[in-house]
Structures are given as C-alpha cells and as structure tokens.
ZAMI-279147 format. One record per residue (C-alpha): x, y, z. Coordinates in steps of 0.001 Angstrom, whole numbers. Layout:
+---------+---------+---------+
:      px :      py :      pz :
+---------+---------+---------+
:       X :       Y :       Z :
...
+---------+---------+---------+
END
This chain:
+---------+---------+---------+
:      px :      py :      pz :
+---------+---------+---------+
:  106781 :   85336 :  129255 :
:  105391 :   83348 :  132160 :
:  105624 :   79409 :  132123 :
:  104003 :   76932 :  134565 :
:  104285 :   73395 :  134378 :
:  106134 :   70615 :  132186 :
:  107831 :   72246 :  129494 :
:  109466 :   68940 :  128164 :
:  105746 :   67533 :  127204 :
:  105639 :   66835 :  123278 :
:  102936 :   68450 :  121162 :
:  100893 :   66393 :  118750 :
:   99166 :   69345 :  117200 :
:   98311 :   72859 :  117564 :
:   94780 :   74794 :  117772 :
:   93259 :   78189 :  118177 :
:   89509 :   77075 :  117789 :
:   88683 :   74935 :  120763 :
:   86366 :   72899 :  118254 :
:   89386 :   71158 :  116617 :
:   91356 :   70497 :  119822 :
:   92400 :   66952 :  120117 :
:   94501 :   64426 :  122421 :
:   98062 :   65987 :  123187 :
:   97326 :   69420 :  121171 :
:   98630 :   72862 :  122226 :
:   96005 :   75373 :  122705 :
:   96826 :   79162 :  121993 :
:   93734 :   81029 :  123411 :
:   93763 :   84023 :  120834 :
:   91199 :   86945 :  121540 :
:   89264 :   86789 :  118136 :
:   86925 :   89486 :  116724 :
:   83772 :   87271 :  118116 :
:   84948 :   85226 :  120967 :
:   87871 :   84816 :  123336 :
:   89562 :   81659 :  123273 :
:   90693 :   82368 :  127158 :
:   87065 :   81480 :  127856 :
:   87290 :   77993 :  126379 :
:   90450 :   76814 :  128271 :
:   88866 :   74628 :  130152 :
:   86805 :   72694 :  127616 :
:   90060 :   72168 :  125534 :
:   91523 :   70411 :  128366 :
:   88652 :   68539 :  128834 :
:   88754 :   67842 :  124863 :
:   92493 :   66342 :  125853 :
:   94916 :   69884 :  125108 :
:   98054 :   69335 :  127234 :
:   99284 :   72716 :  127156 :
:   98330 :   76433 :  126966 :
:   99495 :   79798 :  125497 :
:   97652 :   82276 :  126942 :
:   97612 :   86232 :  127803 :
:   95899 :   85897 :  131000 :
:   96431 :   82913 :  133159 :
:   93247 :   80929 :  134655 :
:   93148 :   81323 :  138212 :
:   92316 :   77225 :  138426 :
:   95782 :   75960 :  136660 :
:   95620 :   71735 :  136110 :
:   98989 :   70212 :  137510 :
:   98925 :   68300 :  134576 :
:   98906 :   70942 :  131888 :
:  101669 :   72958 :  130624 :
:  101054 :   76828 :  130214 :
:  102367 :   79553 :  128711 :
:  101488 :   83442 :  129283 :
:  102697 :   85293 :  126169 :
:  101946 :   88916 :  125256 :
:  100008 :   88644 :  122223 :
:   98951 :   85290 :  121878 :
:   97696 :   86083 :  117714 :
:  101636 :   86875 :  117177 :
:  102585 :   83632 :  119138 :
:  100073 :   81238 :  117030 :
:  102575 :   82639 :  113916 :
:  105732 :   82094 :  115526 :
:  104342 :   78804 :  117173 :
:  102799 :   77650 :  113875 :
:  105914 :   78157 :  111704 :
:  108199 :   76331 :  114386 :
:  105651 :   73553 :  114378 :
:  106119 :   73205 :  110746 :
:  110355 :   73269 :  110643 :
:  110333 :   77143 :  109655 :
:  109095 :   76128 :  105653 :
:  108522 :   79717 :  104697 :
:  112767 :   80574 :  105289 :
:  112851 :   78023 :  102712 :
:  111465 :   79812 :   99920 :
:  111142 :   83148 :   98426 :
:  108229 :   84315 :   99981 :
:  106572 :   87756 :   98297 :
:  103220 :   89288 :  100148 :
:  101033 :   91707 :   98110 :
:   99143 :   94057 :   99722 :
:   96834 :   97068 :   99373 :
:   92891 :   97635 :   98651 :
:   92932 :   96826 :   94512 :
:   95264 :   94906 :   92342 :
:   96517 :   91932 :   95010 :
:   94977 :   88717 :   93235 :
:   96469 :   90129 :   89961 :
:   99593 :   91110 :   90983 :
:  100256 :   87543 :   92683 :
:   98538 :   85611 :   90364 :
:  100674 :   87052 :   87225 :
:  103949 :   86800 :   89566 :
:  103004 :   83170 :   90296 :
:  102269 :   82603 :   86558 :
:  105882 :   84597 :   85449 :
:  107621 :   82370 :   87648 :
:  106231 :   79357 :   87148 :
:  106844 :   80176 :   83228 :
:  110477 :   81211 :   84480 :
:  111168 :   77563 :   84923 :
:  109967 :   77451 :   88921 :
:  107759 :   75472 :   90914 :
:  105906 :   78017 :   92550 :
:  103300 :   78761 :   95272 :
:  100227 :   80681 :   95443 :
:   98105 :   82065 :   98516 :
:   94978 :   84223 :   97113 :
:   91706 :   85254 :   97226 :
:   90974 :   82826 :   94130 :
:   92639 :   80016 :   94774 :
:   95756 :   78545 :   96270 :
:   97977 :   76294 :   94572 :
:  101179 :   74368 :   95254 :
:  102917 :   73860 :   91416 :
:   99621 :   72933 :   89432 :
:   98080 :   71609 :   92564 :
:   94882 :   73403 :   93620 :
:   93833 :   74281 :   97401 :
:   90509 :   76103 :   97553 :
:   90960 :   79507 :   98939 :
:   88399 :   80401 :  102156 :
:   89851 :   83481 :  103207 :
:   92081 :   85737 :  101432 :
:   94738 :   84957 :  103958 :
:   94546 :   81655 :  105555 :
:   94837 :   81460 :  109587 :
:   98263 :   80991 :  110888 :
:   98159 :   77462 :  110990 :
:   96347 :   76863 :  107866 :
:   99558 :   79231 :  105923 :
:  102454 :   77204 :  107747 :
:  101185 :   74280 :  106592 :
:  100690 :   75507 :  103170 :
:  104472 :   76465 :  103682 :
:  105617 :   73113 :  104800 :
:  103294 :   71561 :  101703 :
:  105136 :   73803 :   98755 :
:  108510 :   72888 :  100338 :
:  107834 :   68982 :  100316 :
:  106833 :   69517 :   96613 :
:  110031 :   71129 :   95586 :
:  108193 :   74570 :   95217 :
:  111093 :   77907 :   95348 :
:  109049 :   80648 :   95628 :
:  105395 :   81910 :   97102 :
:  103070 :   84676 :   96287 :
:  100156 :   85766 :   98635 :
:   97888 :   88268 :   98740 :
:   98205 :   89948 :  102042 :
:   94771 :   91406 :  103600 :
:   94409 :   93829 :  106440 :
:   92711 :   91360 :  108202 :
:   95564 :   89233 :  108711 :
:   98005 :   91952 :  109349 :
:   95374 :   92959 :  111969 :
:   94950 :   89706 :  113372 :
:   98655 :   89324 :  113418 :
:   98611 :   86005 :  110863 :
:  101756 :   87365 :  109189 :
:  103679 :   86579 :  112597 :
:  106646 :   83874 :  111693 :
:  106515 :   84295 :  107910 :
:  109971 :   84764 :  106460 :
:  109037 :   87455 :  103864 :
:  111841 :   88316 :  100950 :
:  109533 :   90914 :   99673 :
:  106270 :   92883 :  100139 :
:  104651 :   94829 :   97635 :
:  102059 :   97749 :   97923 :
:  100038 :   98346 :   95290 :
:   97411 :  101441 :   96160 :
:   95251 :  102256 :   98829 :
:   91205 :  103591 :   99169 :
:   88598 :  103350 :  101559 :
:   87435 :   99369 :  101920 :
:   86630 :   97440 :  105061 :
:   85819 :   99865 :  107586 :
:   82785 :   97999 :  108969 :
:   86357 :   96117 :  110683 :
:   88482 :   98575 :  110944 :
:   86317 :  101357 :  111901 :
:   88057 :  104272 :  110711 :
:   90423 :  104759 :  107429 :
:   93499 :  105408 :  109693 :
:   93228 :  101924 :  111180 :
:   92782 :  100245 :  107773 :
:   96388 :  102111 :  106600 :
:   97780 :  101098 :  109982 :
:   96965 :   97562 :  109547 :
:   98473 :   97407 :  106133 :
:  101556 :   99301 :  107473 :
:  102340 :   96605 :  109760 :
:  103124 :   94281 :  106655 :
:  105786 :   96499 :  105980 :
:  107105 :   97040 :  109743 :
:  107648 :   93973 :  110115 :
:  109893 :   93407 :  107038 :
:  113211 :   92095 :  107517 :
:  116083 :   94398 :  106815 :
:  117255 :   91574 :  103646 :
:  113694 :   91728 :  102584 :
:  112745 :   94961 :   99723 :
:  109619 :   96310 :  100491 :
:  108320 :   97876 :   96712 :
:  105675 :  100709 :   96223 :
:  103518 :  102353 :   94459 :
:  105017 :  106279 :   94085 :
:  101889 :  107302 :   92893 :
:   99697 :  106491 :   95621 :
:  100244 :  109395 :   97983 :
:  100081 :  106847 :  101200 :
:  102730 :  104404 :   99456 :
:  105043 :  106258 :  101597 :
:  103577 :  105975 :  105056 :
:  103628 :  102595 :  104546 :
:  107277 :  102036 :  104049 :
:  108698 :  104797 :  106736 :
:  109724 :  102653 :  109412 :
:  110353 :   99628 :  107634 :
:  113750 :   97663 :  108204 :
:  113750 :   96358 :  104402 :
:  115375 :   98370 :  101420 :
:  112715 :  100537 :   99867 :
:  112358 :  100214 :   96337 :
:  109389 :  102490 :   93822 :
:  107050 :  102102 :   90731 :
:  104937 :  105045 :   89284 :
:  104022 :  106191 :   85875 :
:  103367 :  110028 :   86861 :
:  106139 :  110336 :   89898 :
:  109761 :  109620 :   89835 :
:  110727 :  105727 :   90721 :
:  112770 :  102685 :   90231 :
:  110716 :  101133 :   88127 :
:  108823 :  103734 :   85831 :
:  105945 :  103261 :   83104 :
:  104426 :  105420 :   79876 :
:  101272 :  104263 :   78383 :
:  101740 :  104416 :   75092 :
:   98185 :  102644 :   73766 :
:   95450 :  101283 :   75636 :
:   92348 :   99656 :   74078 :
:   89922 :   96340 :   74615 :
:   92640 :   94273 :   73329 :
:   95534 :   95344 :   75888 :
:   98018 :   98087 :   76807 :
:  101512 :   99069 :   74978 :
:  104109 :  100626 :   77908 :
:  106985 :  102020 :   77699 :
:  108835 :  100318 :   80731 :
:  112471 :  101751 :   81124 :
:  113035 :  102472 :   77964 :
:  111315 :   99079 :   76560 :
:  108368 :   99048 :   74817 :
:  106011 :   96133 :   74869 :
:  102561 :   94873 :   73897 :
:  100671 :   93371 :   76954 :
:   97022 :   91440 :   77255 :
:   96097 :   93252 :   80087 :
:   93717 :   96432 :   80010 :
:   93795 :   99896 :   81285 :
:   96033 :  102002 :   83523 :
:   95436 :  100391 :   86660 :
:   96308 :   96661 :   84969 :
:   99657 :   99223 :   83899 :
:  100591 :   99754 :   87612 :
:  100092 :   95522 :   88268 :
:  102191 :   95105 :   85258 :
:  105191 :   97359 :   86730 :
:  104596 :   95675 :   90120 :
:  105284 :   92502 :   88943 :
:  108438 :   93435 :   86753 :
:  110167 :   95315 :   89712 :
:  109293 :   92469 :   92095 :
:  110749 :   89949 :   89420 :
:  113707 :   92283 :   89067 :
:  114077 :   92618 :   92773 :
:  114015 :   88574 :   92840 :
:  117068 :   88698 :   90719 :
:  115709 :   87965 :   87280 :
:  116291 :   89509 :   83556 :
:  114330 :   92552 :   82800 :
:  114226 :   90914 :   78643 :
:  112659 :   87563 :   80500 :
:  110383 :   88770 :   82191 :
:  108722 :   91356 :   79946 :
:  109144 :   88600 :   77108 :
:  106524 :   86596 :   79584 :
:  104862 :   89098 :   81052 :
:  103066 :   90019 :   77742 :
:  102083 :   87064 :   77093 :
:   99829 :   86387 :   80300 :
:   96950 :   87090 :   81395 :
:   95074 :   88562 :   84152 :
:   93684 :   86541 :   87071 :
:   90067 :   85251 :   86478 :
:   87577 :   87643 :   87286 :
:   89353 :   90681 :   86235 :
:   88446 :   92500 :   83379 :
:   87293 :   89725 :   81642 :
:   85556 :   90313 :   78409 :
:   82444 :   88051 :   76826 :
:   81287 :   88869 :   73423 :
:   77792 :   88572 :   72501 :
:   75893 :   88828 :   69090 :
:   75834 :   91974 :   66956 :
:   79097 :   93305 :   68355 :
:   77576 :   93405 :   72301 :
:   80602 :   93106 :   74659 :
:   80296 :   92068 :   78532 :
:   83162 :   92745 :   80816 :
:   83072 :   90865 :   84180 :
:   85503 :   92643 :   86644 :
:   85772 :   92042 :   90531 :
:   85471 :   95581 :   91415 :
:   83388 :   95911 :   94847 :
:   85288 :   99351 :   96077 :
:   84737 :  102726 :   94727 :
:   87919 :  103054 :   93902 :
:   88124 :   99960 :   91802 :
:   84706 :  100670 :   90228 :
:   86342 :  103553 :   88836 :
:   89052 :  102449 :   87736 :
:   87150 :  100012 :   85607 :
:   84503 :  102519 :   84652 :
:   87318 :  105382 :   83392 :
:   89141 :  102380 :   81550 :
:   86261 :  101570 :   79360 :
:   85293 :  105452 :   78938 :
:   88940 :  105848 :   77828 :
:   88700 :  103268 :   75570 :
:   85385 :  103305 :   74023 :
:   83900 :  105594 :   70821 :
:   81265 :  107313 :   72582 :
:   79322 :  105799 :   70330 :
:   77715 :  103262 :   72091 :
:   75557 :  102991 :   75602 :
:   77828 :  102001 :   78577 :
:   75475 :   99654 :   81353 :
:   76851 :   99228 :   84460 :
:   75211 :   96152 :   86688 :
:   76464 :   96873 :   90424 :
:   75467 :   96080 :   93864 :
:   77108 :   95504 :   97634 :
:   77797 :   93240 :   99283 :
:   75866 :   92567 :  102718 :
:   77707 :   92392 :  106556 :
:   80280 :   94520 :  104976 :
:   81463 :   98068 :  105173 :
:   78091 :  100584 :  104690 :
:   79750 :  103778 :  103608 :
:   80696 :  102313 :  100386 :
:   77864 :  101734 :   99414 :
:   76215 :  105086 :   97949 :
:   79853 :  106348 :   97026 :
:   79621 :  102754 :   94799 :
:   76276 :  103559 :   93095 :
:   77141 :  107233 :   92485 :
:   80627 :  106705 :   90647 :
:   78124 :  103948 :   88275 :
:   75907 :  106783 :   87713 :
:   78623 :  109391 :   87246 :
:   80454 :  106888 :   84233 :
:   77810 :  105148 :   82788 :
:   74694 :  105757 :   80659 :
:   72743 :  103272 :   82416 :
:   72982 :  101506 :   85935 :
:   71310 :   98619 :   87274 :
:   71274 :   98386 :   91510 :
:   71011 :   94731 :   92327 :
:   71896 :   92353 :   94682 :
:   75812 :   91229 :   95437 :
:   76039 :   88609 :   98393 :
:   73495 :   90196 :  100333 :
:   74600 :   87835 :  103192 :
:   72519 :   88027 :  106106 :
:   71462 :   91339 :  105064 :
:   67863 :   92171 :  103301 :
:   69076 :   93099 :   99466 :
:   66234 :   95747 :   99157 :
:   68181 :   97704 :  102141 :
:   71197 :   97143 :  101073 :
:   70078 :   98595 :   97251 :
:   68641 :  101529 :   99508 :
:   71595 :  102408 :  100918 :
:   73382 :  102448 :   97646 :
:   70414 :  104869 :   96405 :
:   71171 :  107748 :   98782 :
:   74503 :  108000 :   96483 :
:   72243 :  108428 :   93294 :
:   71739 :  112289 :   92137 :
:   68320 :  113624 :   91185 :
:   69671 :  113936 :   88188 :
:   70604 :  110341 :   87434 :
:   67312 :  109071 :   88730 :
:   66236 :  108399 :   85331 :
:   69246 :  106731 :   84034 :
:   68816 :  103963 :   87404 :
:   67483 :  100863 :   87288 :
:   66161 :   98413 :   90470 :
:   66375 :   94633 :   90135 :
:   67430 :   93156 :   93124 :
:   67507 :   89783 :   91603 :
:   70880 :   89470 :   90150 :
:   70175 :   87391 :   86981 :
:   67180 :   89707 :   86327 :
:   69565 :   92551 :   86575 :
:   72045 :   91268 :   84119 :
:   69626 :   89816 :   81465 :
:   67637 :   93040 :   81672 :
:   71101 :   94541 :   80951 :
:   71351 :   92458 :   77852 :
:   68296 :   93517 :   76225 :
:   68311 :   97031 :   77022 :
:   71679 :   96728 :   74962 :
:   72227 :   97343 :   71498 :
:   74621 :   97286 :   68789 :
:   78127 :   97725 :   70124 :
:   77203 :   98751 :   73448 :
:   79331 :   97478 :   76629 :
:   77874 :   95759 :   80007 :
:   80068 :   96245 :   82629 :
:   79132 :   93499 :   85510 :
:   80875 :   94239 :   88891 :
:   81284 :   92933 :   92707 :
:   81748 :   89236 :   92174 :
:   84324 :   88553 :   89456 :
:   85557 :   85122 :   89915 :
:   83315 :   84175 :   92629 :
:   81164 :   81109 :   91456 :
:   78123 :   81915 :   94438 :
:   75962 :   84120 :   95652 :
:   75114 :   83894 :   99751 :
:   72115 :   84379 :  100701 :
:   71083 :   84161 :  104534 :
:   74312 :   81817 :  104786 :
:   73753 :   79573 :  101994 :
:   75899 :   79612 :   99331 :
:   73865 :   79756 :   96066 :
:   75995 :   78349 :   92571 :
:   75893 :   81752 :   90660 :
:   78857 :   82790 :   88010 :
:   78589 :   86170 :   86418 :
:   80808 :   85493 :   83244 :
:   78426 :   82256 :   82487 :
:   75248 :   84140 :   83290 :
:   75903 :   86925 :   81230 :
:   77277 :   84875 :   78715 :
:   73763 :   82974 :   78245 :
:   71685 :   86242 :   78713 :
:   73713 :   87144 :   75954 :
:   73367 :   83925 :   73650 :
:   69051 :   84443 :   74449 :
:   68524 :   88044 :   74120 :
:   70531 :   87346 :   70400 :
:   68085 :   84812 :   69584 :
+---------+---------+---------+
END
C-alpha cells in the first residue's frame, strides 16, 4: 500500500460510481466490467471527493486530496465498506448460498426456519431482501459492497441475529464478498450458466470457489457430495468441511421415500418426514437447510418439525390449478440444468396419461450457448413445447427463439411451437391443453416484468397463466 497526503481527513461517505460522489466522500476507483473508475478521478474531486483508493496513482495528485494505492481496489471497497459501517456483519450469523440452482430456496427456507425458530432474521436474495418482516427490493442478486454493509449495519440496528444471502459468481468475481464475516457457506450444485461473463466453465467454478477460499477457519463450509465439483470447491478452504448427498456418503444424508404434486416424504438420518416441497432437487434444498441449521447449533426434531411445514420461495415450482383438472406449474428454471430438473420431476410424478406443455424461452444479453441445450432438454421431456420470448432485453426475440431452434431435433419439429409473444405463448398453451394435462411455464418465476429494449414491462407468469386458464375454461 502506497499513501499520499492527509490521512487524518474524516470521511462523510464512500463511492465507487463517480455519479453518487458527494462533498467529503471517499472515492475507490474500482475497474468495473464496463468502465474504469481510475478514469473518473478527476471529476469526483471536482464533484467534492476528498480522498482516493486507487490501483494506479494519477500522475497530477491534488495537495488537497488524500490517496490511497491498494492492490485490488474491488477487495478494498469490501473491507472499506464494512469498516465504514462498524464491522455489522461480525455481529450476526452470516450464511452465503451459492451455486447455479437452488440459492433463493435454500436462503429463503433458512430465513423462514429461523425466523419461525424464534429469530429476527435477515435476507439478501434474488427475490427480495428483508430485514425481520421489513422488505428491501432486491436489484441484483448480490448487492454492491456498499449497498450489503449497509444492509448489515440495518439488520443489526433492528435486533436481527442471523443473515442468509444468496451468493452469485458475479460478486465473488467482482470481489463484493470482501469484509463479510461469513459463519457458513453452502454449495448447492453446479452446471453451465453465465458464461457470456465468465467466458469459459472453468472461470465460472473458479469464481464460486473463491466463496469458499475465503472462509474463515471458525466458519463450516457445507456441500453437496453429489455434485462431482462440490469438492473442488471446498479443497483449499480454511473452514471445517461438512457434506449432504442422497446417493454418496455424507454428514447429512437423504432417501426419498415418496414424491408426488403434493410434496416429498425423506428419510433424513433415520427420520422420516412429510415436506411441501416437490421433487428431488427441492430434496437436496431440504438437506441443505437442515445441515446448515444443524451446523448453526439447532435441534435436528426443531427444525424438521418446521421445515415441513414451509414452503418454497415464490417462483419455484409453484402450482395453479385450472378447470377440468388442468394444472400450471410456474418454476424459475432459465438453465438447462434446472429445466431438467423440473421437467424429470413432473415426468416422475405424472401418469403418463396426460400431455406435458412446456412454455420456455431465453433470456436476451445473456449467455448464448444455453440457449439450444434449453430448447432441446423441453423437447426431449415434454409432449409439446412452445419457444417464446423471456426478457429479450436489448436483444431481437425472433433471434434469440432462433438460436434456441438449432437445439430442436428433426424429429421434434412437429411437437414445437413459435410464439414469440409471451402471453400468446402461454394462453395458446392453455387451450391446446386438455383434461389433466400439465403446463410447465419456465425462465421468469417470481419476476413480475418482462424487459424489453430496457423498459421494464409489468408481466407475472403465475397471474397470466392463471387467467388464460380461468378464459380458455369458459
């Protein structure tokens, strides 16, 4: 570390986007994925910043400003951010969920077991954030440093114990984990998603295994056995490793005893218990959950007395029933990987009696080579697909739908369907179906928009389907 300048001057605020720099602020000049904040120093003086943390230091340096040449200025803005706010996150149990599928259910059940565990609790998600029963719209799975230390310091002055957050690859990459006191991390599976950012696969593990480098030694770091990266992710880590798995040996270990539309029985060591929650992937949240409850220091009886009664986060597997027997399911599933997952549950589940229609499409600005691999696992599970739109972004739909063609087989031509209007798609869905058949929506779960060309169009799955449903009856 290089320092120039007074180093006694007191901070009224800190700031990474020269936009929101004001009178007496600290700058930290991060290199983002679009600009470099090293080429703004001088406007944030101008804008009144009094001091600097950069990597590279300007070759014109103001007498009167304070500056700072750090290594990695993304890992400083952490470390910077949580001092700012008094350290909150060392004041509560703090538990980060990663991997590609299952974070916003994982931390959204552990934030519901807690809180029903007598706790005020936090939560950090893709959904929402809340503070007790407090809710803080969610912009980004994981908030910017700032933005999550201040979240911190907020939970603390309300008396909260514990926090759950979803932990993406994006902020491991872009270091926004820096200064959080973790007690726990939790992996729960990993498949191809984001490489429009990360580029190649290996990256997008690497990212994720920095969560887990960066554990502290007090901290348990819990995995999924069954995922045959779970333990890449946890071979340097400092923090006691700790296992679930239904099919490989671990700590925490699961049988699937029953699994329909209504929920799942388990087996969990040696208990067996009726949960809400559907198919084998909701069986490896569920086990998640109870060994990062268990690792927390609370009663296995409690918590799978509670844990049955929740259930998922919104979005997820929902279910809407329509007239003569017709049943929707709205799921968030916008990777392969979770696509099938869904798809295999409700193939497990169902007669074989009845037509399964899958609605699907892909999101736009986002990573291309899912995109065919998404339309041919539809094809390969269900009797009927529909290509649409997803948030086509700045992206035309009818290119994006093209690109999820090339994935389609000659022979499933005939079974494929083209609407790139959304609410076409799903109330063409509706009428193709008949008695007892099952509409699978997926891509946008929870999400309550669709963006189009950077607006942000009000658009809820579960509601449209739900009226498509209520017409196409009558």
């Amino acid at each position: 570390m290089e320092v120039s300048g007074n180093m006694e001057a007191e901070i009224n605020g800190i700031a990474f986007d020269s936009r929101k720099v004001n009178q007496g602020d600290l700058f930290v000049a991060v290199s983002g994925t679009h600009v470099d904040g090293h080429d703004f120093i001088d406007q944030v003086i101008e804008s009144g910043a009094i001091a600097v943390v950069c990597e590279k230091l300007p070759e014109q340096r103001a007498d009167s400003i304070s500056y700072i040449k750090v290594a990695n200025t993304a890992e400083a803005l952490g470390v910077i951010s949580s001092n700012y706010f008094a350290n909150p996150s060392s004041k509560l149990q703090v538990v980060g969920v990663t991997g590609t599928n299952g974070k916003t259910t994982v931390a959204t059940l552990l934030f519901d077991l807690f809180t029903r565990l007598g706790f005020k609790c936090g939560l950090i998600s893709t959904v929402e954030n809340k503070i007790g029963v407090q809710v803080v719209t969610a912009t980004h799975t994981t908030p910017d440093s700032i933005q999550i230390h201040h979240l911190f310091s907020e939970m603390v002055k309300n008396d909260c114990t514990h926090c759950f957050m979803e932990v993406s690859s994006h902020a491991c990459d872009q270091r926004r984990i820096f200064g959080i006191d973790f007690t726990g991390g939790v992996f729960t599976n990993i498949s191809h998603d984001h490489l429009d950012y990360h580029k190649t696969f290996d990256n997008y593990i690497a990212a994720k295994k920095l969560f887990f480098d960066t554990l502290p030694k007090q901290a348990f770091a819990l995995i999924n056995a069954d995922d045959k990266r779970g333990k890449i992710m946890v071979q340097n880590t400092k923090a006691r490793k700790k296992t679930f798995g239904i099919r490989n040996m671990a700590d925490f270990k699961a049988k699937v005893l029953s699994n329909t539309f209504e929920g799942l029985e388990l087996n969990i060591d040696r208990n067996e218990v009726w949960f809400k929650l559907v198919g084998d992937f909701n069986a490896y949240n569920i086990l998640a959950v109870y060994g990062a409850a268990l690792e927390l220091g609370e009663l296995a009886e409690d918590v799978l007395t509670i844990l049955s009664e929740l259930n998922s986060a919104p979005g997820r597997f929902e279910q809407v029933k329509g007239g003569s027997g017709i049943m929707a399911i709205v799921d968030y599933a916008h990777t392969p990987d979770a696509l099938e997952n869904v798809l295999l549950t409700i193939n497990a589940i169902r007669t074989g009696n009845e037509k399964l229609i899958t609605v699907v499409g892909c999101g736009g600005d986002r990573d291309k080579e899912k995109r065919p691999k998404m339309a041919n696992t539809a094809c390969k599970l269900s009797d009927k697909v529909i290509l649409t739109s997803d948030n086509p972004r700045s992206e035309d739909p009818d290119a994006i739908i093209k690109d999820m063609q090339a994935g389609v087989s000659p022979v499933d031509f005939k079974k494929t369907l083209v609407l790139a209007d959304r609410e076409e798609a799903i109330k063409t869905a509706c009428m193709l179906a008949m008695n007892n058949d099952i509409i699978l929506v997926a891509g946008k779960g929870h999400e309550n928009y669709q963006e189009i060309k950077g607006i942000k169009h009000p658009f809820d799955d579960k509601q449209v389907v739900g009226r498509m449903l209520e017409l196409t009856r009558n």
